[in-house]
Biopython code that builds the backbone (N, CA, C, O; Angstrom):
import numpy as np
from Bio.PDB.StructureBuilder import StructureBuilder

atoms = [
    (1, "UNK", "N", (34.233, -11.891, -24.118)),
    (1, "UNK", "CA", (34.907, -12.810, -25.013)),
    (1, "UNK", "C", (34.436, -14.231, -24.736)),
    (1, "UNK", "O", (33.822, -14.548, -23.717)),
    (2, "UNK", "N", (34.643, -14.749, -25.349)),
    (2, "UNK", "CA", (34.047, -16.535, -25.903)),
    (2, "UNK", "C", (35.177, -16.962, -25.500)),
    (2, "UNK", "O", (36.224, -16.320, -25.416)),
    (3, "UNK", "N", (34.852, -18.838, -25.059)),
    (3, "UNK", "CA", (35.246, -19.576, -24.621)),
    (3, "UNK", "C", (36.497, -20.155, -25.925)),
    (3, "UNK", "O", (37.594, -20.709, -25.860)),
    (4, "UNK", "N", (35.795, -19.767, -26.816)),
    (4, "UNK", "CA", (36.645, -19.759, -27.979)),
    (4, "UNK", "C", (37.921, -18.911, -28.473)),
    (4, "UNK", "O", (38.959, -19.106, -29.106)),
    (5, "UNK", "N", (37.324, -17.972, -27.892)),
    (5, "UNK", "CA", (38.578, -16.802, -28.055)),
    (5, "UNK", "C", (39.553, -16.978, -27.311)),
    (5, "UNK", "O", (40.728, -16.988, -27.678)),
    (6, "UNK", "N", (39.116, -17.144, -26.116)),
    (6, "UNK", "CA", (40.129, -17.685, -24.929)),
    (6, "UNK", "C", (40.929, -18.717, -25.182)),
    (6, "UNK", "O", (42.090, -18.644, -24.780)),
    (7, "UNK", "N", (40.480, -19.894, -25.900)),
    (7, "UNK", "CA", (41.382, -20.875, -26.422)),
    (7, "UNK", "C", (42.195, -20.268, -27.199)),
    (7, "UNK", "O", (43.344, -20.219, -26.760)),
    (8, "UNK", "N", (41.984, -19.684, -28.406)),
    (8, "UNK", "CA", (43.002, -18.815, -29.071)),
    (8, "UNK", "C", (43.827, -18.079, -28.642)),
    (8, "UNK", "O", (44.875, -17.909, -29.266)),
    (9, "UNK", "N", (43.562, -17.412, -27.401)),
    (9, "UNK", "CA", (44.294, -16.745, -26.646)),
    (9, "UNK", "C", (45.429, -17.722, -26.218)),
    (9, "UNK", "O", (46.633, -17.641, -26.459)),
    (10, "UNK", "N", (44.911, -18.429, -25.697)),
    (10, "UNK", "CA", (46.021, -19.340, -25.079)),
    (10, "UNK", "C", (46.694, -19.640, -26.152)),
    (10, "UNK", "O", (47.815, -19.147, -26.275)),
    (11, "UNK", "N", (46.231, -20.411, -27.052)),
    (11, "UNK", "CA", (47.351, -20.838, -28.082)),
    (11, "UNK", "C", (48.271, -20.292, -28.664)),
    (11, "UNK", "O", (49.390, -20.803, -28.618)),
    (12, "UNK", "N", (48.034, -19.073, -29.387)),
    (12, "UNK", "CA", (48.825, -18.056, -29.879)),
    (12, "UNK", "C", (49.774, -17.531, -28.893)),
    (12, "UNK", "O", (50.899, -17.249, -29.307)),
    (13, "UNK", "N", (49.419, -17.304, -27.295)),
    (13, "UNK", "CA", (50.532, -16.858, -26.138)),
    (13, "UNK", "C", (51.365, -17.959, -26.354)),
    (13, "UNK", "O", (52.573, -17.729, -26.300)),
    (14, "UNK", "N", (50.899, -19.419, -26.650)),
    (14, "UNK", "CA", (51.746, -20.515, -26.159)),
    (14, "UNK", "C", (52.713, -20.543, -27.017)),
    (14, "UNK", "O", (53.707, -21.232, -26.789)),
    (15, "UNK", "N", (52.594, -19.794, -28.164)),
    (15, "UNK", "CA", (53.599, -20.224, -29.250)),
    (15, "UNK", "C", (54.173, -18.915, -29.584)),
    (15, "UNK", "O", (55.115, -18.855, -30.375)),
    (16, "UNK", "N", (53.578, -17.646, -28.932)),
    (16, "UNK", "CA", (54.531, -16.023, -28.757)),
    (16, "UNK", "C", (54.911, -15.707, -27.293)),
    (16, "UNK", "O", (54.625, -14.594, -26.851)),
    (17, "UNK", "N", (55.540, -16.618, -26.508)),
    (17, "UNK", "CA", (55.768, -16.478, -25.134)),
    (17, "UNK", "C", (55.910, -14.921, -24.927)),
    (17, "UNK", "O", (56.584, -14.427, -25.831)),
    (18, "UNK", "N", (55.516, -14.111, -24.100)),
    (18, "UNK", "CA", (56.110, -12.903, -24.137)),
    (18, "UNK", "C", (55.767, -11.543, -25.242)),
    (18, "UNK", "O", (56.332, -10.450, -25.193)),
    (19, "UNK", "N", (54.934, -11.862, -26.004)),
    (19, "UNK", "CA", (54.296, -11.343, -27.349)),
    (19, "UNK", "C", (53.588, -9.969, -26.311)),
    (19, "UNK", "O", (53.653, -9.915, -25.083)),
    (20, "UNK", "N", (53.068, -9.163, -27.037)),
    (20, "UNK", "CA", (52.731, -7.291, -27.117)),
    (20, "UNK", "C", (51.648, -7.743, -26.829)),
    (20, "UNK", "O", (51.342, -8.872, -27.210)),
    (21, "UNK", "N", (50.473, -6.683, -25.801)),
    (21, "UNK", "CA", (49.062, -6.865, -26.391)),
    (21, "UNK", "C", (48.366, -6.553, -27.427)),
    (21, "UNK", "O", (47.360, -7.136, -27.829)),
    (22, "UNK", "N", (49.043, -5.341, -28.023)),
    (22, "UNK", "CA", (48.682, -5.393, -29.647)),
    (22, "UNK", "C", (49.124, -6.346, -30.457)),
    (22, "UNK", "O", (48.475, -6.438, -31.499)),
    (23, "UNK", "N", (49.955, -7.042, -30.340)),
    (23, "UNK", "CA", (50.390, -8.103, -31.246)),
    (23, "UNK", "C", (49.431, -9.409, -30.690)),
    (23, "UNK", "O", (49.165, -9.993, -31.741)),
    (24, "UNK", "N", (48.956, -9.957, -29.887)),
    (24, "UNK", "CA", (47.745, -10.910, -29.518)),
    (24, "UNK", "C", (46.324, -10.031, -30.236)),
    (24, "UNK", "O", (45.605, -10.762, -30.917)),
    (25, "UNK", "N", (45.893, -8.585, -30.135)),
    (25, "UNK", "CA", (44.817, -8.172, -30.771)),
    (25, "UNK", "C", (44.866, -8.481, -32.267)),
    (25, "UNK", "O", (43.843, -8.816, -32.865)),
    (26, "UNK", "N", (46.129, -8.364, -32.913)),
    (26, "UNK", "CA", (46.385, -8.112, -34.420)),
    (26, "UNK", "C", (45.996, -10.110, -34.998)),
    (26, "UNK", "O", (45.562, -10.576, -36.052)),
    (27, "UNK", "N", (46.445, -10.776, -33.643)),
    (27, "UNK", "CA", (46.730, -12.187, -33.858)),
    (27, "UNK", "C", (45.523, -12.668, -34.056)),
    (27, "UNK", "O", (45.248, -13.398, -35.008)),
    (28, "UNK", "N", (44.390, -12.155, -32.832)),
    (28, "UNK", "CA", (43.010, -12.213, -32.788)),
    (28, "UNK", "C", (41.824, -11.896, -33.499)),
    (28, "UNK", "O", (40.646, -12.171, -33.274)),
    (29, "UNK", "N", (42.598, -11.013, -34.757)),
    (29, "UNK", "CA", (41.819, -10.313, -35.033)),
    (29, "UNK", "C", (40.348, -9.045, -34.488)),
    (29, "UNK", "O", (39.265, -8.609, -34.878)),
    (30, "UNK", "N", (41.308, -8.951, -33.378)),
    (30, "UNK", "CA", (40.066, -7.794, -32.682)),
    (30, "UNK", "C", (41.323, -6.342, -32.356)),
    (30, "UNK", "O", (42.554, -6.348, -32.368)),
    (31, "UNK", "N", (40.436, -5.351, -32.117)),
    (31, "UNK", "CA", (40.756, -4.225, -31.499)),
    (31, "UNK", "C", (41.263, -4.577, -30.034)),
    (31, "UNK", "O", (40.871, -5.434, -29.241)),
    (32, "UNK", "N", (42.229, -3.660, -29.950)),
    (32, "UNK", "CA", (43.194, -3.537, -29.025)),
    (32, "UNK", "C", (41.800, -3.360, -27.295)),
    (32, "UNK", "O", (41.485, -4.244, -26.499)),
    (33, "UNK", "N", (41.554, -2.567, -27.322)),
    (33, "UNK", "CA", (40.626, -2.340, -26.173)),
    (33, "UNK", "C", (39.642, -3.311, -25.875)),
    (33, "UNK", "O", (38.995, -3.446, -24.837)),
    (34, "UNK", "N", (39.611, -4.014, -26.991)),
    (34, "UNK", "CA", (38.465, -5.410, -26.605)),
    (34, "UNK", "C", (39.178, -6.761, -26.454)),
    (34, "UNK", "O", (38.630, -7.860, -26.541)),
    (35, "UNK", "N", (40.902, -6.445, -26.136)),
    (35, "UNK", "CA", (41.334, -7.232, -25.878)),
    (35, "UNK", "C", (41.538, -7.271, -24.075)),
    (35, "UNK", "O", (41.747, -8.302, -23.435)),
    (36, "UNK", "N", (41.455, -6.337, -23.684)),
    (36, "UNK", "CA", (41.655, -6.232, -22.163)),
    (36, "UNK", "C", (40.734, -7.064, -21.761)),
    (36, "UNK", "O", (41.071, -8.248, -21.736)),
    (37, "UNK", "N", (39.592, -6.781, -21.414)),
    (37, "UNK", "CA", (38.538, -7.920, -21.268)),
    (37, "UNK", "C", (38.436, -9.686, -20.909)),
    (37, "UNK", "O", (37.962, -10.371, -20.002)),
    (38, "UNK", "N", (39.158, -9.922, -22.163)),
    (38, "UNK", "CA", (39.972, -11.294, -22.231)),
    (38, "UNK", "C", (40.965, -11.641, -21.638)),
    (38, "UNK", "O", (41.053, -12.614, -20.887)),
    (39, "UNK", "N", (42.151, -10.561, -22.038)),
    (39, "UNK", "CA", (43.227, -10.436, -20.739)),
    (39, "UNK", "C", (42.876, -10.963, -19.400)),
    (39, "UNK", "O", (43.164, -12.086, -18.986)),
    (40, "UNK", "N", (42.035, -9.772, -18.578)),
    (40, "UNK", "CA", (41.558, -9.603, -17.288)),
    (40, "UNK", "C", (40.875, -11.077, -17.233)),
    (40, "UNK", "O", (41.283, -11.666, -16.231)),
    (41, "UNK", "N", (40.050, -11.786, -17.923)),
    (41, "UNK", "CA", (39.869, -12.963, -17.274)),
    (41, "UNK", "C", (40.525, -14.079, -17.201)),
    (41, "UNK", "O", (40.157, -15.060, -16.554)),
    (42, "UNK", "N", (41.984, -13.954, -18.157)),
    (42, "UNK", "CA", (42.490, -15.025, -18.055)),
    (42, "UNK", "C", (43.789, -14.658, -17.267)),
    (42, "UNK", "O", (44.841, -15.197, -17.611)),
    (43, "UNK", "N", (43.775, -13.895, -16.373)),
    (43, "UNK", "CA", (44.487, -13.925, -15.479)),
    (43, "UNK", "C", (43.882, -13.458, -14.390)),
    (43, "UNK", "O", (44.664, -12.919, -13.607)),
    (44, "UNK", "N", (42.405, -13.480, -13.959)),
    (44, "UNK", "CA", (41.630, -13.808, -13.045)),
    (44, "UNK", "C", (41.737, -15.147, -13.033)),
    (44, "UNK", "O", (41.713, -15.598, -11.888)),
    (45, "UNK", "N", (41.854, -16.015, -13.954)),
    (45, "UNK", "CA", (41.252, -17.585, -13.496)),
    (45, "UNK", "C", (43.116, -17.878, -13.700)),
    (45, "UNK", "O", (43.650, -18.811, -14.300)),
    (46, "UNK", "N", (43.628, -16.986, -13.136)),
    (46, "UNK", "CA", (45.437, -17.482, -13.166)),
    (46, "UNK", "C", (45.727, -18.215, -14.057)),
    (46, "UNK", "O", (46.332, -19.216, -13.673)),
    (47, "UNK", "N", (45.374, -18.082, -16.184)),
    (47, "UNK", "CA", (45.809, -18.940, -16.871)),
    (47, "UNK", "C", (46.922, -18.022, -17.930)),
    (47, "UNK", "O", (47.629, -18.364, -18.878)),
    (48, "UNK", "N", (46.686, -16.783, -17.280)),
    (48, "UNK", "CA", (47.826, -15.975, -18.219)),
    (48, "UNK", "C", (48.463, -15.171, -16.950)),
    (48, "UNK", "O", (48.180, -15.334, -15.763)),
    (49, "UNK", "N", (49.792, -13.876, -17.756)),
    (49, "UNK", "CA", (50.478, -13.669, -16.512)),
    (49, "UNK", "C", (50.833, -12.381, -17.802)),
    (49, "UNK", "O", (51.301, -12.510, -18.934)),
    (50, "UNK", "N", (50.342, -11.062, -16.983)),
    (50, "UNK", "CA", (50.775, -9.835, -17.997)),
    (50, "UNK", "C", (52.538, -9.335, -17.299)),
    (50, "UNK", "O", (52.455, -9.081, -16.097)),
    (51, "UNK", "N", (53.417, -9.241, -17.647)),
    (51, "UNK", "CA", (54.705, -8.612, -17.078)),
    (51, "UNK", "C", (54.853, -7.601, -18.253)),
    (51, "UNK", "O", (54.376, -7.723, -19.381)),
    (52, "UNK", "N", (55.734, -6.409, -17.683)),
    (52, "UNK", "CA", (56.254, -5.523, -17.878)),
    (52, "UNK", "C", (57.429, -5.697, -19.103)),
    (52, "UNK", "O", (58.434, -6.204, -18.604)),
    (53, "UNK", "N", (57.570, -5.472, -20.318)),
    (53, "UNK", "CA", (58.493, -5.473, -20.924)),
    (53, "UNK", "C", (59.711, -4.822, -20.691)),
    (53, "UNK", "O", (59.714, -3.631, -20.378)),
    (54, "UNK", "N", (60.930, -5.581, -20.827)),
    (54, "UNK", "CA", (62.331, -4.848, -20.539)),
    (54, "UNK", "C", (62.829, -3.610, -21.301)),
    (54, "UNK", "O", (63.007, -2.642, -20.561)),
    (55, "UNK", "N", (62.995, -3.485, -22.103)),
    (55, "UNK", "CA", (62.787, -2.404, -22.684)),
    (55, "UNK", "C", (62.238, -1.329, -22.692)),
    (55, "UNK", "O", (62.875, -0.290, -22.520)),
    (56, "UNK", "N", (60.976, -1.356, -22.888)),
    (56, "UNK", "CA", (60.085, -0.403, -23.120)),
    (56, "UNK", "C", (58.720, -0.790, -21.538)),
    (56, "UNK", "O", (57.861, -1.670, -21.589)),
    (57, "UNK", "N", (58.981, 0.280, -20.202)),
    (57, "UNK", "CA", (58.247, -0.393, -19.634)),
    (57, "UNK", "C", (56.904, 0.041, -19.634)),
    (57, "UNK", "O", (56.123, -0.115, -18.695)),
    (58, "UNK", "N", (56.631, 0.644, -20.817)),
    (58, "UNK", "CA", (55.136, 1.073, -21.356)),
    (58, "UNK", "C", (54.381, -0.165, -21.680)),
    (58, "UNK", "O", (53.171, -0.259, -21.475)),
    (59, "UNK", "N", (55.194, -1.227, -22.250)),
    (59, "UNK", "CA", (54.432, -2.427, -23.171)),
    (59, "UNK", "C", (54.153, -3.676, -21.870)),
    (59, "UNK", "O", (54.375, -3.256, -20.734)),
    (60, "UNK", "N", (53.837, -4.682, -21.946)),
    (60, "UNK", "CA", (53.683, -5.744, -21.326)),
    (60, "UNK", "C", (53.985, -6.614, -22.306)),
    (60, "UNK", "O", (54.000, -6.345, -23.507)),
    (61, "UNK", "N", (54.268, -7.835, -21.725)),
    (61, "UNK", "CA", (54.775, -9.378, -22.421)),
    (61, "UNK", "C", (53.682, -10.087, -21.758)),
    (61, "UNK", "O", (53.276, -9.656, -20.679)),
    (62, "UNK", "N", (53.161, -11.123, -22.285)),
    (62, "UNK", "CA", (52.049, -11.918, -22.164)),
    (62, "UNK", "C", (52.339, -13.315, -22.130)),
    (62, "UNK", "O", (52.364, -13.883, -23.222)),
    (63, "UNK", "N", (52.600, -14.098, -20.932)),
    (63, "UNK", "CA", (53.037, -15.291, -20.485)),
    (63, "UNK", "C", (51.705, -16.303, -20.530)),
    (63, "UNK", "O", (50.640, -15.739, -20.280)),
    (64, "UNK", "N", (51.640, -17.865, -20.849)),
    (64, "UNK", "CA", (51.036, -18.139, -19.940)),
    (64, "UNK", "C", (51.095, -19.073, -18.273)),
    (64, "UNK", "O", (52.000, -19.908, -18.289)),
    (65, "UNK", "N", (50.572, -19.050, -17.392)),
    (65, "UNK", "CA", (51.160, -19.231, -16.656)),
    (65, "UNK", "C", (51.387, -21.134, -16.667)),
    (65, "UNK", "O", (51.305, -21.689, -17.763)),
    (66, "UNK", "N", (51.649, -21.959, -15.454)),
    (66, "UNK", "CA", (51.597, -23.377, -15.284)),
    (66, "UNK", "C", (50.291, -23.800, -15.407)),
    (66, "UNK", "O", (49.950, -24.860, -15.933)),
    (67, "UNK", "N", (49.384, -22.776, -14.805)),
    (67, "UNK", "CA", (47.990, -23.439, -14.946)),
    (67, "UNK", "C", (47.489, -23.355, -16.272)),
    (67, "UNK", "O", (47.007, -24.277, -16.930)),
    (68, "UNK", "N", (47.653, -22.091, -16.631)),
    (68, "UNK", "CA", (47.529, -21.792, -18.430)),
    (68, "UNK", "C", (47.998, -22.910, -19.442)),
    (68, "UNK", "O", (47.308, -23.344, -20.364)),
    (69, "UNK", "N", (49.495, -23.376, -19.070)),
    (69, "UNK", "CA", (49.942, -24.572, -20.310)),
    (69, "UNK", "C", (49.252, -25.816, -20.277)),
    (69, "UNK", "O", (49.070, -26.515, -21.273)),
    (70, "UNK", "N", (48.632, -26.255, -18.412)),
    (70, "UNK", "CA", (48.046, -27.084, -18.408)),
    (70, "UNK", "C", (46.726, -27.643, -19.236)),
    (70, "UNK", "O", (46.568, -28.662, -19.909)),
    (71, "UNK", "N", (45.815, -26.509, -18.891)),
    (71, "UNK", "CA", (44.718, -26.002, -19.550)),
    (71, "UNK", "C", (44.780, -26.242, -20.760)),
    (71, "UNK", "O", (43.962, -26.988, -21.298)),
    (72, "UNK", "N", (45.729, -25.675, -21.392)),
    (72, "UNK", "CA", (45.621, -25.489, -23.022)),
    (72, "UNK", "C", (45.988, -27.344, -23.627)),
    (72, "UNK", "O", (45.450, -27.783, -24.643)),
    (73, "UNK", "N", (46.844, -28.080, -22.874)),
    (73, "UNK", "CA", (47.050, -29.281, -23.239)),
    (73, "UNK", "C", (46.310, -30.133, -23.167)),
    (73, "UNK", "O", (46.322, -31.178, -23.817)),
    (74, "UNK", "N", (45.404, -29.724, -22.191)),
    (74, "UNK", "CA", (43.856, -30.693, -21.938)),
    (74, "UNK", "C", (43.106, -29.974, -23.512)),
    (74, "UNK", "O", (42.948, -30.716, -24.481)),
    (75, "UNK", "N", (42.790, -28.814, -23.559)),
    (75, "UNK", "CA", (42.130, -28.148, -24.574)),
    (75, "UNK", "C", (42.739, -29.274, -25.377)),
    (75, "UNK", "O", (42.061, -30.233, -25.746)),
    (76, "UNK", "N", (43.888, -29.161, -25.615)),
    (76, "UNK", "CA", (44.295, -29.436, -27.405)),
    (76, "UNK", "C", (43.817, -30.882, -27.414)),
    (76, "UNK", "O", (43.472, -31.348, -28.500)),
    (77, "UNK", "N", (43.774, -31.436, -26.620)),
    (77, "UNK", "CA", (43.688, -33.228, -26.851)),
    (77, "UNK", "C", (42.340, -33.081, -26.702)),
    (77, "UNK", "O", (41.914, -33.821, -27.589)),
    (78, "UNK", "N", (41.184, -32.500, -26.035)),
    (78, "UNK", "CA", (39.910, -32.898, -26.436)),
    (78, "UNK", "C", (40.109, -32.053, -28.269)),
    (78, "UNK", "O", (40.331, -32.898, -29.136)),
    (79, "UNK", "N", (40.076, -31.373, -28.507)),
    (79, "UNK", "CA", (40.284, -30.457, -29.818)),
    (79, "UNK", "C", (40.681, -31.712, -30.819)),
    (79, "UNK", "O", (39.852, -32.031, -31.671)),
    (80, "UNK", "N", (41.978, -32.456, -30.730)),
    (80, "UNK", "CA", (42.160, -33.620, -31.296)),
    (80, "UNK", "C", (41.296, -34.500, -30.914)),
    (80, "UNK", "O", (40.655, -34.669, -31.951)),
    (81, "UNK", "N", (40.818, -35.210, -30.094)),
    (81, "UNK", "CA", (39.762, -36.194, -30.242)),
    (81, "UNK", "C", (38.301, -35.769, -31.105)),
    (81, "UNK", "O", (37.698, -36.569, -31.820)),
    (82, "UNK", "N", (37.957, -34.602, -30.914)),
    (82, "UNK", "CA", (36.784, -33.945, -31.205)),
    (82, "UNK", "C", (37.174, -34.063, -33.069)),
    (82, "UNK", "O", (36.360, -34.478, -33.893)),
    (83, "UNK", "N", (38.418, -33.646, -33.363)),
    (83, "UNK", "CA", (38.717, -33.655, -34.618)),
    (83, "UNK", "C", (38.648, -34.818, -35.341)),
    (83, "UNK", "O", (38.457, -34.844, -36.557)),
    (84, "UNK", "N", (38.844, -36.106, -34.408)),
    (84, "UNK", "CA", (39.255, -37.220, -35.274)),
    (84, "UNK", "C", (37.605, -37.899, -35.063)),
    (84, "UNK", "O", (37.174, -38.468, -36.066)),
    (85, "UNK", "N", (36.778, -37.872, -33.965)),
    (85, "UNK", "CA", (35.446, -38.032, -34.192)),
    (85, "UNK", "C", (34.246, -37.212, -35.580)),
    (85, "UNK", "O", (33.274, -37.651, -36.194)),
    (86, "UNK", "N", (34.966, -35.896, -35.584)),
    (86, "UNK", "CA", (34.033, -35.119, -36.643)),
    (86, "UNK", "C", (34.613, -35.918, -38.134)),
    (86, "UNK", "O", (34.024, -35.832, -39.212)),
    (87, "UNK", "N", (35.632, -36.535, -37.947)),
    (87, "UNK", "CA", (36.443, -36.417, -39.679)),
    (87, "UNK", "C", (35.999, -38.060, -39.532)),
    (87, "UNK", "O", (35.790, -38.434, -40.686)),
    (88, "UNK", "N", (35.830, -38.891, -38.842)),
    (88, "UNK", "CA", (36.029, -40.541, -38.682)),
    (88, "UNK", "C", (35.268, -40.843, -39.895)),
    (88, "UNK", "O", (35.328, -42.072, -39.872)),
    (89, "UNK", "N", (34.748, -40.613, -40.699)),
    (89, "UNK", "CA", (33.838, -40.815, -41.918)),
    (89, "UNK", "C", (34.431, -41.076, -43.054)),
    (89, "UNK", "O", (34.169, -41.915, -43.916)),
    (90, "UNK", "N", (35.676, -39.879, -42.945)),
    (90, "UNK", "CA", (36.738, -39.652, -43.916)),
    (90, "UNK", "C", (37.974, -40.177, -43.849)),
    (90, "UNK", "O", (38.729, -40.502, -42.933)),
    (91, "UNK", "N", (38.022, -40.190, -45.328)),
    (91, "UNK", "CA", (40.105, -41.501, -45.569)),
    (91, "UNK", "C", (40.745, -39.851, -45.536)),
    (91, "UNK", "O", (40.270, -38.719, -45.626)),
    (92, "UNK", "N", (42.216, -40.516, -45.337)),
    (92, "UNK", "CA", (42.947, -39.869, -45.255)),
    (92, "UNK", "C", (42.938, -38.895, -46.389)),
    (92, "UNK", "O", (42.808, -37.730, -46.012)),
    (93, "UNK", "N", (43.054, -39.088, -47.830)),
    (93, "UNK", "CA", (42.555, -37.803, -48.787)),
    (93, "UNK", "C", (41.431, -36.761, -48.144)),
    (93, "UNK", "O", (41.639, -35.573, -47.896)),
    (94, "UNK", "N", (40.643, -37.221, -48.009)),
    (94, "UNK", "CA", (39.511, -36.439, -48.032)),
    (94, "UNK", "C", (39.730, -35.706, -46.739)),
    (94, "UNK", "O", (38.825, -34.895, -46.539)),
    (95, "UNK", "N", (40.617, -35.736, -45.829)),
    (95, "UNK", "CA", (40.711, -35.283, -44.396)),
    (95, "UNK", "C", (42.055, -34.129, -45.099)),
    (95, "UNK", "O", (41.872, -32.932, -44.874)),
    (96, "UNK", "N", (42.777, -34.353, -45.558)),
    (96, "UNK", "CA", (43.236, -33.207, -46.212)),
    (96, "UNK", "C", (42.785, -32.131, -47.039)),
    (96, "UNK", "O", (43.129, -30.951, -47.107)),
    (97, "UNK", "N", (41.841, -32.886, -47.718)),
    (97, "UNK", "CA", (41.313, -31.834, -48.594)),
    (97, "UNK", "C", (40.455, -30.746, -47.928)),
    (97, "UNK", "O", (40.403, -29.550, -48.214)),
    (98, "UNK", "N", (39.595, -31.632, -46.692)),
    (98, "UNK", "CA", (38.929, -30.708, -46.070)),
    (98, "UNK", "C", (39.834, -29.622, -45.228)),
    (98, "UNK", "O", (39.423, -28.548, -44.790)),
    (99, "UNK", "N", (41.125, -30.140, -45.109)),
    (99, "UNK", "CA", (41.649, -29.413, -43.682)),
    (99, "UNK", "C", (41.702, -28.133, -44.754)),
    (99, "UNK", "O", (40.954, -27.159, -44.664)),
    (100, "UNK", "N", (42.725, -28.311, -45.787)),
    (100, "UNK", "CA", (42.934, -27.050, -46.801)),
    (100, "UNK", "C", (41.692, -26.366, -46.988)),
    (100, "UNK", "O", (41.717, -25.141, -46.866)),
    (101, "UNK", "N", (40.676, -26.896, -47.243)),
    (101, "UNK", "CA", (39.444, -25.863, -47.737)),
    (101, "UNK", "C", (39.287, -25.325, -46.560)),
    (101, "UNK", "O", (39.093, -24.109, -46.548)),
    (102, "UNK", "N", (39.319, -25.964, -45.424)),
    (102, "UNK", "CA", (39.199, -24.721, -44.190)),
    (102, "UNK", "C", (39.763, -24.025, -43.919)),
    (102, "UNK", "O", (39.249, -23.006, -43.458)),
    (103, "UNK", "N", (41.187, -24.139, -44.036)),
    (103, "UNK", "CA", (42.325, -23.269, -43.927)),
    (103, "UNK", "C", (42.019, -21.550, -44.727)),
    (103, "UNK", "O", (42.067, -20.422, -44.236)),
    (104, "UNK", "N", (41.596, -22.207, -46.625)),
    (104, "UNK", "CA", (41.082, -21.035, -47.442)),
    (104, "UNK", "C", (40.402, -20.596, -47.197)),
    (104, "UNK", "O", (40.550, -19.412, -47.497)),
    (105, "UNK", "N", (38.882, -20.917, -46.401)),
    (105, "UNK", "CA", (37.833, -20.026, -45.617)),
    (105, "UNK", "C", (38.291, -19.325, -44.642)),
    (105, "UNK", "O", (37.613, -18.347, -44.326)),
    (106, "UNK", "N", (39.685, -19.625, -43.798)),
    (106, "UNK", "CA", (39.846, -19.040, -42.813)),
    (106, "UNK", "C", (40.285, -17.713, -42.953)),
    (106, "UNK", "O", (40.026, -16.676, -42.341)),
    (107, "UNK", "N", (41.351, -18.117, -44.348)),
    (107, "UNK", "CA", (41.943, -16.880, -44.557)),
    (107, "UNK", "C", (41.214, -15.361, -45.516)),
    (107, "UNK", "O", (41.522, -14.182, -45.688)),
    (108, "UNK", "N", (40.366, -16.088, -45.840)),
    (108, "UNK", "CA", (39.310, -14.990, -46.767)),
    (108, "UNK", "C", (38.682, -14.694, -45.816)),
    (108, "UNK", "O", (37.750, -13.896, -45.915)),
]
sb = StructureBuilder()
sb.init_structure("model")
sb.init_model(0)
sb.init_chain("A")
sb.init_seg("    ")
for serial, (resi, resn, name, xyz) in enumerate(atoms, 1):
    if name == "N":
        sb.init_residue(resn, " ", resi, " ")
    sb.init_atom(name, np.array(xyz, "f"), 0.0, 1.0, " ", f" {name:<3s}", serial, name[0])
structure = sb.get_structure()
């Protein structure tokens, strides 16, 4: 997995504290088995934390850890600077319009 994916990873945990690993694959858009992979390294580099679901102790919940939220908050602010350097060209219209047209590529 990509350095990219991993950001996604993080983000999507950050905002499904506790979320399924099929529900991060479905989020990711990848297969369930090519999500382990990703898993395993981001809790090799201690930025995620797999626990046991209460319920059902077949499933796991997907945390991320202190070092994980850290990480991802540095991520997001270069992500925002990087954003406001790529768009600096553009007025505020035109920075919307683009965000939406990316949004529609994303989703097709």
């Amino acid at each position: 997995m990509t350095a990219p994916a991993q950001f996604s990873a993080l983000a999507i945990i950050d905002k499904n504290p506790g979320m399924k690993q099929a529900d991060l694959a479905r989020a990711l858009a990848i297969e369930p088995p090519q999500l382990v992979p990703l898993l395993n390294k981001l809790e090799q580099r201690a930025l995620a934390v797999r626990t046991r679901a209460k319920p059902d102790k077949r499933s796991y919940g997907i945390y991320l850890s202190k070092m994980g939220e850290a990480l991802l908050k540095q991520l997001k602010d270069i992500a925002i600077e990087s954003d406001r350097d790529a768009t600096a060209a553009l007025n505020e219209c035109e920075r919307s319009q683009l965000l939406e047209l990316l949004k529609k590529v994303y989703q097709e």
